[in-house]
Backbone as numpy.savetxt, mean C-alpha at the origin, in Angstrom:
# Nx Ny Nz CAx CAy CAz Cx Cy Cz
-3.20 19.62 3.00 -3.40 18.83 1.77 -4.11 19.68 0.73
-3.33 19.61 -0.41 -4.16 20.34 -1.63 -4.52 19.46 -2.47
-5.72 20.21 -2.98 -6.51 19.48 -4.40 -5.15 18.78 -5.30
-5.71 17.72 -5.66 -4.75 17.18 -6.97 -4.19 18.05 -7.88
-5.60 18.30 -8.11 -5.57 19.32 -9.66 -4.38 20.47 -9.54
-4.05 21.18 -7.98 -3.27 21.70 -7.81 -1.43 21.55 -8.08
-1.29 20.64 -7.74 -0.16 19.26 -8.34 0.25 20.40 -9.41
1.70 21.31 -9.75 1.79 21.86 -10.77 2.24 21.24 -12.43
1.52 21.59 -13.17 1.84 20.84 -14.41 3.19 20.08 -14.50
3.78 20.69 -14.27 5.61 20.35 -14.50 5.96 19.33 -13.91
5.42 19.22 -12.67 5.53 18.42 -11.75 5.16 17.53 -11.99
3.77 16.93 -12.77 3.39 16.11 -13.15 3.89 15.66 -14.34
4.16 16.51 -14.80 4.85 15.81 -16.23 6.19 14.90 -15.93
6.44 15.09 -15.07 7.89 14.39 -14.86 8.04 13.01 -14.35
6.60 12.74 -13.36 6.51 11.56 -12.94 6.77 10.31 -13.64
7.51 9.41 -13.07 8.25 8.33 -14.13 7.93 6.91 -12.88
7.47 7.24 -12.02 7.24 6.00 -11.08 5.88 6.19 -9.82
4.54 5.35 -10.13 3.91 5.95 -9.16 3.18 4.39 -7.97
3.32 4.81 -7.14 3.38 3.62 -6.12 1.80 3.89 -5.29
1.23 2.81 -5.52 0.12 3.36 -4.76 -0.47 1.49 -4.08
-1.68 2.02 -3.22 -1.86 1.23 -2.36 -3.00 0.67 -3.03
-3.55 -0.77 -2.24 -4.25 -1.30 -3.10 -5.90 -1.10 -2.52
-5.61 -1.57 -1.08 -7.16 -1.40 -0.26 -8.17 -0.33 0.14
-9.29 0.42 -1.10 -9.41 1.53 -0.84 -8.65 2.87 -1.28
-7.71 2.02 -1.88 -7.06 3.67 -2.94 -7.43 3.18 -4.46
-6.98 1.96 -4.55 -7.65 1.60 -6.00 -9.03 0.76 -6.49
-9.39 0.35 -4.85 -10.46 -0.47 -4.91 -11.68 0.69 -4.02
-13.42 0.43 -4.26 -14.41 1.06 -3.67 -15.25 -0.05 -3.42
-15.32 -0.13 -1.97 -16.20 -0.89 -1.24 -15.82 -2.64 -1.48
-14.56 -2.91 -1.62 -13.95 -3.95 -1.82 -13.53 -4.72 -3.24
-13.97 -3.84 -4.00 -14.15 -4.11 -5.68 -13.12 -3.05 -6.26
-12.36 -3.79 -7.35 -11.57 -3.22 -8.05 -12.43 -2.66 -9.56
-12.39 -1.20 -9.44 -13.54 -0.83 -10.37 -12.80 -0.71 -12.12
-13.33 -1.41 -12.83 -13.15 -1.16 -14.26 -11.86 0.61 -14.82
-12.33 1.42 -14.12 -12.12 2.60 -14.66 -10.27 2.42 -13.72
-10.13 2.26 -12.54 -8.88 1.89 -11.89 -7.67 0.92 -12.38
-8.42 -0.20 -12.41 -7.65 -0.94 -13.50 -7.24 -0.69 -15.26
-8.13 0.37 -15.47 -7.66 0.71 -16.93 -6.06 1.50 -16.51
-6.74 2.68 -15.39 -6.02 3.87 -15.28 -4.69 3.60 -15.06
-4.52 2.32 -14.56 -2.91 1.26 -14.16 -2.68 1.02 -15.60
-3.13 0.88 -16.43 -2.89 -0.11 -17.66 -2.39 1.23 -18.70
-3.18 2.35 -18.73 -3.18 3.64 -19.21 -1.52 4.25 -18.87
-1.14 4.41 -17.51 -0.16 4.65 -17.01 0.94 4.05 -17.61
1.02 2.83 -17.99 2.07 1.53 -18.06 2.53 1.78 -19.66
1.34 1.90 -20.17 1.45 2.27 -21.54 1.75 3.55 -21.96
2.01 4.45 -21.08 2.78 6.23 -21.39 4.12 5.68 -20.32
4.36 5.31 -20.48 5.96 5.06 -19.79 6.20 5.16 -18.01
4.80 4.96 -17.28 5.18 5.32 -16.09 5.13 3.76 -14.90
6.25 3.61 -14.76 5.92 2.25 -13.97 5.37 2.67 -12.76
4.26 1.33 -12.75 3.57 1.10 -11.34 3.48 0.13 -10.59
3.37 0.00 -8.89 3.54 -1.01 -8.23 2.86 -0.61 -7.52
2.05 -1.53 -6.80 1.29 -1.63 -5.83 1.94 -1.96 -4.39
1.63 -1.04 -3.57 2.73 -1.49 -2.37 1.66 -1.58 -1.75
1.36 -2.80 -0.84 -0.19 -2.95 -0.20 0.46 -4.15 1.32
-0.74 -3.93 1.80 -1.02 -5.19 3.27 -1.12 -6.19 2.39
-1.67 -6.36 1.88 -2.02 -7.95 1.07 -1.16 -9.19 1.23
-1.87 -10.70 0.82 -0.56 -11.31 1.23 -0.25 -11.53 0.34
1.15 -12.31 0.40 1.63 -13.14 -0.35 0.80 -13.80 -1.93
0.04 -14.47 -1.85 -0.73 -15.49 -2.56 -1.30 -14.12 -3.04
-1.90 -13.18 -2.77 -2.79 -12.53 -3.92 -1.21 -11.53 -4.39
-0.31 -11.14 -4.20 1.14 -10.61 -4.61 1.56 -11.35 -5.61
1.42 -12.57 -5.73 2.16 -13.14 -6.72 1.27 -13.39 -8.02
-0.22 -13.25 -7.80 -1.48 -13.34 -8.81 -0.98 -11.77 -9.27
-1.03 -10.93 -9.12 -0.86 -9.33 -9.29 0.02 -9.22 -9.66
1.54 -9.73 -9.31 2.72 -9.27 -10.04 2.46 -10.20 -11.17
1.95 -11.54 -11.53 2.05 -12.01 -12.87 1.11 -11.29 -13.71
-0.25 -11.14 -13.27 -1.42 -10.81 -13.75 -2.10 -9.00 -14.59
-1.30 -8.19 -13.90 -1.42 -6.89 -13.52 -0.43 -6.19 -14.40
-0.84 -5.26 -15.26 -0.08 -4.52 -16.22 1.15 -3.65 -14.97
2.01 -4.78 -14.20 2.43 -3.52 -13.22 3.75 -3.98 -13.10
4.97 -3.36 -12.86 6.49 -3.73 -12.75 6.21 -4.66 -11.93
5.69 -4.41 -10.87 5.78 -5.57 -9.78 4.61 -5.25 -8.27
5.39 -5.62 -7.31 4.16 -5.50 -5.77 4.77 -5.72 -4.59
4.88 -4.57 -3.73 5.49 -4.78 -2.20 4.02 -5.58 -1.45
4.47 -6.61 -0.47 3.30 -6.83 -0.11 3.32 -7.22 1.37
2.46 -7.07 1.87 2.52 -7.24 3.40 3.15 -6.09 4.45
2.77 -5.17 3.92 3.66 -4.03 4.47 4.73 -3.97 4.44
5.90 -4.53 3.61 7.28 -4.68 3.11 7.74 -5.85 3.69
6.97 -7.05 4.30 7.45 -7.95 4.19 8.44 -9.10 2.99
8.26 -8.24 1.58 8.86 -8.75 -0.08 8.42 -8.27 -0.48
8.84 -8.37 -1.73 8.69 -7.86 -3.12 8.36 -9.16 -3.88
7.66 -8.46 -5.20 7.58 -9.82 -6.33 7.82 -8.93 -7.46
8.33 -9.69 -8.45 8.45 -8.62 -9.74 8.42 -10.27 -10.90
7.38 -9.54 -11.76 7.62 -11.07 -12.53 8.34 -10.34 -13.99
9.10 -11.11 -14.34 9.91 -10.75 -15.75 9.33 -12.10 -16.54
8.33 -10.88 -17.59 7.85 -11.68 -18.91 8.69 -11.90 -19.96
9.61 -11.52 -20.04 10.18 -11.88 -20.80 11.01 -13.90 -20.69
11.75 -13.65 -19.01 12.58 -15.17 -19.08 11.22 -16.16 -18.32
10.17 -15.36 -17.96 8.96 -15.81 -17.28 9.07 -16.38 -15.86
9.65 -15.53 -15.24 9.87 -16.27 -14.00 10.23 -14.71 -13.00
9.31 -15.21 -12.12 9.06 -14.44 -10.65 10.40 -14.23 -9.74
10.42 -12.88 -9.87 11.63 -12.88 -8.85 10.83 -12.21 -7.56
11.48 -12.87 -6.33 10.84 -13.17 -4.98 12.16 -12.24 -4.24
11.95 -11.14 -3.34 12.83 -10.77 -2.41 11.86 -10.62 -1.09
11.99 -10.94 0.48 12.11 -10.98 1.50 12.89 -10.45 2.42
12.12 -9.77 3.24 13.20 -8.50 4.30 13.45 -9.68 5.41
13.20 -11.05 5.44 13.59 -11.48 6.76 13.56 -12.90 5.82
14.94 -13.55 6.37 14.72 -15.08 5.92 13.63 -16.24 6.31
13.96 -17.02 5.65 12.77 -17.77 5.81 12.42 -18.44 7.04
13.68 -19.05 7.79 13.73 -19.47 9.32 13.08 -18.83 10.37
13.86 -17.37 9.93 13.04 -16.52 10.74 11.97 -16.03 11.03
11.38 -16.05 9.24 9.39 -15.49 9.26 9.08 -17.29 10.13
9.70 -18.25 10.00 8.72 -19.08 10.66 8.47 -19.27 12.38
9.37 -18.93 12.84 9.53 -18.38 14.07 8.60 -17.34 14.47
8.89 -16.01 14.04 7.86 -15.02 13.88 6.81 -15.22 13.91
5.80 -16.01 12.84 4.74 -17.11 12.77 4.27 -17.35 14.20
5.22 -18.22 14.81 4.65 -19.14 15.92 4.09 -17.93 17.36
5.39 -16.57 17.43 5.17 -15.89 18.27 3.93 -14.97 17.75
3.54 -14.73 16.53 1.97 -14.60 16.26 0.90 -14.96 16.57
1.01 -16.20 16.44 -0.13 -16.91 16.69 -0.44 -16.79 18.00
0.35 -16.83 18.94 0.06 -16.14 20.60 -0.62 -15.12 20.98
0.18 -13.66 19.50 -0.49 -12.59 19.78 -1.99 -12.63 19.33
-2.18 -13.28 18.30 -3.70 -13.25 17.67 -4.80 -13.79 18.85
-4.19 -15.28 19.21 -4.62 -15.65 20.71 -5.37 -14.47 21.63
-4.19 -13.69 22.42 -4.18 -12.75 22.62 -5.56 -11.61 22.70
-5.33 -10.96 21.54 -6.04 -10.20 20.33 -7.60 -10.52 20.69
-7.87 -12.01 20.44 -9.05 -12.44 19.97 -9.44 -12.68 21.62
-9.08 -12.75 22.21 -9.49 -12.75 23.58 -9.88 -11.35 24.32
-9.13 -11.02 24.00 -9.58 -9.08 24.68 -10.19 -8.45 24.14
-10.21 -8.54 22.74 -11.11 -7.35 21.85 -12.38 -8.00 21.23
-13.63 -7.89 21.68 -14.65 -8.89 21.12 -15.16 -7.63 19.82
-15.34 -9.11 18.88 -15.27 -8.61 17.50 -14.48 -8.79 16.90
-13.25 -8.70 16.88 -12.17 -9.11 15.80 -12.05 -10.39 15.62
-11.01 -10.69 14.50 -11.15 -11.71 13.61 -9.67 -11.65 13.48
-9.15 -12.67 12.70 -8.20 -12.98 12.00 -8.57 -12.65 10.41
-7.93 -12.13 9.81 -8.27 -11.45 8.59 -8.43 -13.39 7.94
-9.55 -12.71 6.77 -9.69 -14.33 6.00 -8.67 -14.60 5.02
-7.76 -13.46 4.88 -6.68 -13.88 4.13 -5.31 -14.55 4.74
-5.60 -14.34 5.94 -4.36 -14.64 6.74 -3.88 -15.83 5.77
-4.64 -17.71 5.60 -3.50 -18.68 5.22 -2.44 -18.31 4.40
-3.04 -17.33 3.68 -2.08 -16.68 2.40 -0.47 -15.89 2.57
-1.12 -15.74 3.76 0.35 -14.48 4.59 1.85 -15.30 4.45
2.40 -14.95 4.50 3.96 -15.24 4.89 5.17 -14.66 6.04
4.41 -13.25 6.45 5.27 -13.06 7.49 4.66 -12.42 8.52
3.34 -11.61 8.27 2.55 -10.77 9.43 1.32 -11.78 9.87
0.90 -11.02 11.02 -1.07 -11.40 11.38 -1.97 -9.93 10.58
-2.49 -10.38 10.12 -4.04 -9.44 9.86 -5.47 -9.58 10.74
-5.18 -8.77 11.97 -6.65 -8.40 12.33 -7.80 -7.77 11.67
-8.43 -8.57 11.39 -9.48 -7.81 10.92 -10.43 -7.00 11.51
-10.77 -5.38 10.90 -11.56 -4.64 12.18 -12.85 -4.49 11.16
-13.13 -4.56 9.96 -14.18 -3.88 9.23 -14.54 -4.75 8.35
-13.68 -5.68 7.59 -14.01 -5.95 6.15 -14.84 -7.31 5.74
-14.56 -7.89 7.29 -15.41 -9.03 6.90 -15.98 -9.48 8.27
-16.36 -8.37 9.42 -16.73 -8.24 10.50 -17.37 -6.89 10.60
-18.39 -7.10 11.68 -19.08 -5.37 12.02 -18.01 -4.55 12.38
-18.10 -3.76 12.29 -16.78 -2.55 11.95 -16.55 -2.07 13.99
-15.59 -2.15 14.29 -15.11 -1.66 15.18 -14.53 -0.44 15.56
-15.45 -0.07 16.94 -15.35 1.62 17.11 -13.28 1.54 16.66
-12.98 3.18 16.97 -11.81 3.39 16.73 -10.60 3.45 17.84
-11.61 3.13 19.10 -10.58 2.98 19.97 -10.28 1.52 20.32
-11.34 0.59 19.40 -11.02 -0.69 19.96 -9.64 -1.26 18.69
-10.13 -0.46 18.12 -9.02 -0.77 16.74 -7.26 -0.24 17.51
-7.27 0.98 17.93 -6.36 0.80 18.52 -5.92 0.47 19.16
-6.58 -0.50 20.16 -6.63 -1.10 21.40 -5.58 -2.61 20.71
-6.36 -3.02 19.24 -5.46 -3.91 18.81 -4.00 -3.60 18.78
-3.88 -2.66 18.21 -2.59 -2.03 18.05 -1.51 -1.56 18.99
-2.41 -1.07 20.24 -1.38 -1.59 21.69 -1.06 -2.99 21.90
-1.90 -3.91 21.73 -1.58 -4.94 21.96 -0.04 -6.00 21.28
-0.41 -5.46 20.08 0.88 -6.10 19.34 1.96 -5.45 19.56
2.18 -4.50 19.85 3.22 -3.41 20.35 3.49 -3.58 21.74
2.62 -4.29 22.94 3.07 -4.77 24.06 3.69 -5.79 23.84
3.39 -6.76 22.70 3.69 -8.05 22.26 5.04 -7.98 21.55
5.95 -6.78 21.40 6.91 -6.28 21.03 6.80 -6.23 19.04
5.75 -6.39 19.00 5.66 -6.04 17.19 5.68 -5.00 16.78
5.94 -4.69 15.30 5.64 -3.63 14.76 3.84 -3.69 14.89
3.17 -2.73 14.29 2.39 -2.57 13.89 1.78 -1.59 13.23
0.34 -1.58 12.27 0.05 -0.29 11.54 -1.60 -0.83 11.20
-1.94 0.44 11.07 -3.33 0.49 10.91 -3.83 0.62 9.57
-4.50 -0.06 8.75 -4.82 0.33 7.67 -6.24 0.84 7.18
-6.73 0.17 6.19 -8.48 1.04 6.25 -9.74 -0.19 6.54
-8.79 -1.40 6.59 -9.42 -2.53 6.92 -8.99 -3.71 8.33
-7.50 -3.35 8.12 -7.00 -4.74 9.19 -5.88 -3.46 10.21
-5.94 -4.26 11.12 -4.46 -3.97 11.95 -3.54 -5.28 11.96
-2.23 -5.04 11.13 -1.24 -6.11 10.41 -0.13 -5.37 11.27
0.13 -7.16 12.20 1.29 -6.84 13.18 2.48 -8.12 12.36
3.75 -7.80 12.90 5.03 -8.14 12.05 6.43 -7.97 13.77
7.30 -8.92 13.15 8.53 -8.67 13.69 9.63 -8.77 12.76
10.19 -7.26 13.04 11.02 -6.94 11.45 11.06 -5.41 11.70
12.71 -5.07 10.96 12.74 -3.24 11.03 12.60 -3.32 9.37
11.63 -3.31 9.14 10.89 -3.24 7.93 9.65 -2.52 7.58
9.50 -1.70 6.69 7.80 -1.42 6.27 7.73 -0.80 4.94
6.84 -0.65 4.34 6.52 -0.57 2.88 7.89 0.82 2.46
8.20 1.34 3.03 9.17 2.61 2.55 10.22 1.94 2.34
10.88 0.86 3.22 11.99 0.43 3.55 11.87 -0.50 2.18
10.90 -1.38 1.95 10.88 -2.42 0.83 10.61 -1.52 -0.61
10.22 -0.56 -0.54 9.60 -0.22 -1.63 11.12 0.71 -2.32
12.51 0.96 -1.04 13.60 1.57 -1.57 14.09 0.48 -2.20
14.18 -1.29 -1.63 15.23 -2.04 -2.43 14.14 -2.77 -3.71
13.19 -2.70 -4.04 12.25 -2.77 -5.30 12.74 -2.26 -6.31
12.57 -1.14 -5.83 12.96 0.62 -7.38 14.48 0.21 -7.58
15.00 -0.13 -6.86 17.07 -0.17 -7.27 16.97 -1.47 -7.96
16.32 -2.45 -7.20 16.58 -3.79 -7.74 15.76 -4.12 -9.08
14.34 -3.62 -9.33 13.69 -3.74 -10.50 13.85 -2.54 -11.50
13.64 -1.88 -10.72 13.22 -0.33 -11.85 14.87 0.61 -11.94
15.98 0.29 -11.20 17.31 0.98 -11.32 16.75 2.42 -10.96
15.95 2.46 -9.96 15.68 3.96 -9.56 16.19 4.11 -8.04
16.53 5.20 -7.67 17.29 5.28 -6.54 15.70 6.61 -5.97
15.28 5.88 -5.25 14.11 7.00 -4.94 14.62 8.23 -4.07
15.70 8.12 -3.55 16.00 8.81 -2.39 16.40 10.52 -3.19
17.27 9.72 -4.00 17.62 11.23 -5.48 16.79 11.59 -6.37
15.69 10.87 -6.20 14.51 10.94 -7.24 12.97 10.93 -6.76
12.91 11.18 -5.67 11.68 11.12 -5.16 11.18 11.87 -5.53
11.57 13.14 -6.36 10.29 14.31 -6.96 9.98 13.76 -7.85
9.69 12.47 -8.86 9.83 12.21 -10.18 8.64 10.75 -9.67
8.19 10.54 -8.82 7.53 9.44 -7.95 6.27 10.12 -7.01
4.97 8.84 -7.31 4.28 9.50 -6.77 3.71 8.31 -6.00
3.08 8.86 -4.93 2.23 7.36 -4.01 0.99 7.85 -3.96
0.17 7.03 -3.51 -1.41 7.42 -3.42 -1.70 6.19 -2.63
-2.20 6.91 -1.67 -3.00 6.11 -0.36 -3.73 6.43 -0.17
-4.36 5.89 1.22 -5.82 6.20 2.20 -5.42 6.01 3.28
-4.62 5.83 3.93 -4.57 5.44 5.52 -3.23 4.95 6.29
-2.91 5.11 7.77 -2.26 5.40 8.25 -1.32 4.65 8.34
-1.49 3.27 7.47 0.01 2.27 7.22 0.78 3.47 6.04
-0.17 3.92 5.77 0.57 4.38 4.42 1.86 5.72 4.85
2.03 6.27 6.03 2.10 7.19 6.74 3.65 7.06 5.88
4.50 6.38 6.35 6.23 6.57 5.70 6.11 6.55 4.19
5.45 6.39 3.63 5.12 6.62 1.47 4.76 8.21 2.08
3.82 8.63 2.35 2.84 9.95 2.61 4.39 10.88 3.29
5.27 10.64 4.21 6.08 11.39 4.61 7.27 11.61 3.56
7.61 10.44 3.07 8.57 10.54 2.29 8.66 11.27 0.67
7.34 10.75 -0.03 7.22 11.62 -1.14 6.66 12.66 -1.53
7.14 13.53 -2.07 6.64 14.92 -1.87 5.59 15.32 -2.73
5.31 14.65 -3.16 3.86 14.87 -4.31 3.38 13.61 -3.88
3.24 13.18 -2.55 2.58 11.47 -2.51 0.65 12.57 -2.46
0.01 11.43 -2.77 -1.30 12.30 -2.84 -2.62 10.85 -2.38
-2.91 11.59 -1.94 -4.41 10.76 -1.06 -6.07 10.63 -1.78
-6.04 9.75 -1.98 -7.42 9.46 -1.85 -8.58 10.16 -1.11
-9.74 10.40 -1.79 -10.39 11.45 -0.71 -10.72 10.75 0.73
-11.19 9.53 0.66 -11.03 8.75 2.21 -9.89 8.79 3.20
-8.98 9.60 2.72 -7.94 9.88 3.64 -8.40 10.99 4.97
-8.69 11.53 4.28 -9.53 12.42 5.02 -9.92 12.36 6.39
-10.69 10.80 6.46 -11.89 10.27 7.67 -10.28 10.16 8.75
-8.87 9.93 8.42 -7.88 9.54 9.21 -7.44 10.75 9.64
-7.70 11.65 9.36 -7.07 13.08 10.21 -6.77 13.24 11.44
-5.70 13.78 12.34 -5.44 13.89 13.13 -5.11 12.13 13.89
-5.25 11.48 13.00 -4.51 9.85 13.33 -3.59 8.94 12.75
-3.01 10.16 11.57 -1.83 9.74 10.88 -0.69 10.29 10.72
0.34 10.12 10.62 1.72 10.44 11.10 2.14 11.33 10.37
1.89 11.04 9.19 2.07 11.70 7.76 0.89 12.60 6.61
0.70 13.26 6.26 -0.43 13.52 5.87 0.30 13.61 3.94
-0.26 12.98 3.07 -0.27 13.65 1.61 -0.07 14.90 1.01
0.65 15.24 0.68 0.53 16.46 -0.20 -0.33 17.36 -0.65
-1.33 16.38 -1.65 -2.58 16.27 -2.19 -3.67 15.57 -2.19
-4.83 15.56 -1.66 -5.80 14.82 -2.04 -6.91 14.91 -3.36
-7.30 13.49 -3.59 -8.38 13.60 -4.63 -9.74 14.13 -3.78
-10.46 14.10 -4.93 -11.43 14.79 -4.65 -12.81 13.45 -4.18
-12.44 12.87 -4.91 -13.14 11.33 -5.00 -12.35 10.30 -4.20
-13.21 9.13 -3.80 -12.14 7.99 -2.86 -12.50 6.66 -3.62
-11.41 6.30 -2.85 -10.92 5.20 -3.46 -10.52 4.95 -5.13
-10.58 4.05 -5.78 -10.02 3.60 -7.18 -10.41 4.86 -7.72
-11.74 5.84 -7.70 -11.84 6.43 -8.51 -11.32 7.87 -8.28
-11.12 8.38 -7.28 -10.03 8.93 -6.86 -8.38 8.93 -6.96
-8.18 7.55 -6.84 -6.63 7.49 -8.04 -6.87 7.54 -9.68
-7.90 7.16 -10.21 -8.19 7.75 -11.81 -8.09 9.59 -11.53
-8.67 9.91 -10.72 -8.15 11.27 -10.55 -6.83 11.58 -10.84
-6.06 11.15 -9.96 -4.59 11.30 -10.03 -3.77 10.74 -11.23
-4.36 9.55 -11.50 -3.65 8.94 -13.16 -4.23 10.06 -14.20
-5.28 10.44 -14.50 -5.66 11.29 -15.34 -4.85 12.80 -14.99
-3.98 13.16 -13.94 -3.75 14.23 -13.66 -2.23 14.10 -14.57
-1.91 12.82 -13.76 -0.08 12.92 -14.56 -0.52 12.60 -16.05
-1.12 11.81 -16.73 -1.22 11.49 -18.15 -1.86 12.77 -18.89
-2.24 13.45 -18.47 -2.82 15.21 -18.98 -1.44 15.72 -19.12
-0.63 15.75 -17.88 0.56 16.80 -17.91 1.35 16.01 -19.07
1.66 14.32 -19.07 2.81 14.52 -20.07 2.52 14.44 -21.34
1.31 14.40 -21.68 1.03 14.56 -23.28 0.89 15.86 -23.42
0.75 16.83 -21.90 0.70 18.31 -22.65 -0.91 18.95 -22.37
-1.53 18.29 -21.80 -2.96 19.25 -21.93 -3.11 19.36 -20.88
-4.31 20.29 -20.46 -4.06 21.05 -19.29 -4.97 19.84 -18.67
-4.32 19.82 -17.55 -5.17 18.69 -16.03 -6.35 19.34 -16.36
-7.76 18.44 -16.35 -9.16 18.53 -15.73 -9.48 18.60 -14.31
């Protein structure tokens, strides 16, 4: 992983789509900081669309895609998309699994959480869960004493004996049934909202994460770039960034927004 700043001018100048995560890449210590939320708003207004591809559920996805200077929001680890169009004012909703099916899914969750909450003392059900629509969120840190790192993965065998997907993020372990995850949702987003085909254009796209859900964004784009808290995940993520900031979280992606908005007006990156 190299410094941001390293990122070659050109390269940055070209960026036309940048996808980044929400928990800990744009937020510090659970707060979305003033200077992060500009740096989205800054971006939007030099021509570069942004989306937040995050764990989050549902219910805070659809506050964000209306609310948020942003094309739109993968959410739940590619469980949908939301994209709101201000113009006819109305939310367009896509889902990698029908609706019958997330409710099904649902029920064989609730077993695993069962499960979960029985073997691993300390965890939680994330407090956002009512909000969800298709995964469980264990919670290991964010609103519980933080759990060593083998009990965290210990969750993560579990849902995977339980035949789920699963992935680790910088707060929850979010299990799912579905050949789905933020790469997979975040390809039919860009075609369906933005008419971008990332696959021919992935040098022109950038992601910014912190952690090891983020691993298929981090493999796939070639200037994807990390947060300095990426770091603490070494040697436990699949994928590693390109580049890291120097700083973590939100203010660490102002790193990276200030890096591409330098290159395309032309002045040299700070």
């Amino acid at each position: 992983m190299r410094a941001v700043a390293e990122m070659p001018i050109d390269i940055a100048a070209r960026i036309k789509v940048l996808f980044a995560d929400i928990d800990d890449t744009l937020t510090n210590e659970g707060r979305l900081p003033a200077a992060a939320y500009d740096a989205v708003e800054r971006l939007a207004e030099a021509g570069v669309a942004v989306a937040p591809i995050t764990g989050r559920p549902a219910g805070w996805c659809d506050m964000i895609a209306r609310m948020w200077p942003v094309a739109g929001v993968v959410g739940e680890n590619g469980a949908f998309y939301f994209a709101y169009d201000q113009t006819e004012h109305r939310m367009h909703r896509r889902f990698a699994i029908a609706e019958a099916q997330r409710a099904a899914d649902r029920e064989k969750l609730s077993q695993v959480s069962a499960r979960i909450l029985a073997e691993v003392r300390g965890a939680a059900v994330s407090a956002d869960q009512l909000y969800r629509e298709a995964d469980l969120a264990i919670d290991f840190c964010e609103d519980v004493p933080a759990l060593p790192a083998s009990e965290v993965d210990r969750i993560k065998r579990i849902f995977e004996e339980e035949g789920a997907v699963a992935k680790i993020s910088s707060i929850h372990v979010n299990g799912w049934y579905g050949a789905y995850d933020k790469l997979t949702t975040t390809r039919r987003f860009a075609a369906d909202i933005l008419g971008v085909d990332i696959d021919s254009e992935r040098e022109t796209i950038v992601f910014v994460g912190d952690s090891p859900n983020d691993a298929p964004m981090f493999g796939f784009f070639p200037n994807a770039c990390g947060v300095a808290n990426v770091l603490s995940f070494k040697g436990r993520i699949e994928a590693e960034p390109a580049y890291v900031a120097a700083r973590e979280g939100g203010h660490g992606f102002v790193e990276v927004a200030n890096h591409i908005l330098d290159a395309r007006s032309g002045r040299d990156a700070a």
